[in-house]
Steps between C-alpha positions, in 0.01 A plus 500: 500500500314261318749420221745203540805645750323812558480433863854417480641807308304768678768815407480343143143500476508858705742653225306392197218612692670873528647462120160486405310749672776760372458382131130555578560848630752635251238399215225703659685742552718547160120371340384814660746749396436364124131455546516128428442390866218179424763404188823523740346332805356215300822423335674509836286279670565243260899540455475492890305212526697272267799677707398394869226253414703190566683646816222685685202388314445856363334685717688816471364657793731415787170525757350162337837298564493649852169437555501144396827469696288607813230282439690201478768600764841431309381168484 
């Protein structure tokens, strides 16, 4: 939770956390079906990005924001 009110807004951060990954997931796997999968992904990962940077700090995996949550303690 190192952005501003991210230790405030945990669901927030959670949910664009979530958002994310499934953005990340559906491109692989429509980038897949179409053979475009390095094209798809890297297009995703940027949309997502400017998406959840400013909430979650873009991580899009929800195991860094819980890790970093554990390692600081909610603090």
């Amino acid at each position: 939770m190192e952005v501003a009110g991210g230790k405030d807004n945990k669901l927030r951060v959670c949910l664009h956390e979530a958002f994310g990954t499934m953005l990340l997931l559906l491109a692989i796997n429509w980038g897949a079906a179409s053979g475009t999968i390095a094209e798809s992904a890297c297009v995703t990962i940027f949309v997502a990005f400017v998406i959840t940077g400013a909430a979650s700090g873009g991580h899009l995996n929800p195991a860094v924001t819980l890790g970093v949550f554990c390692l600081y303690g909610g603090t």
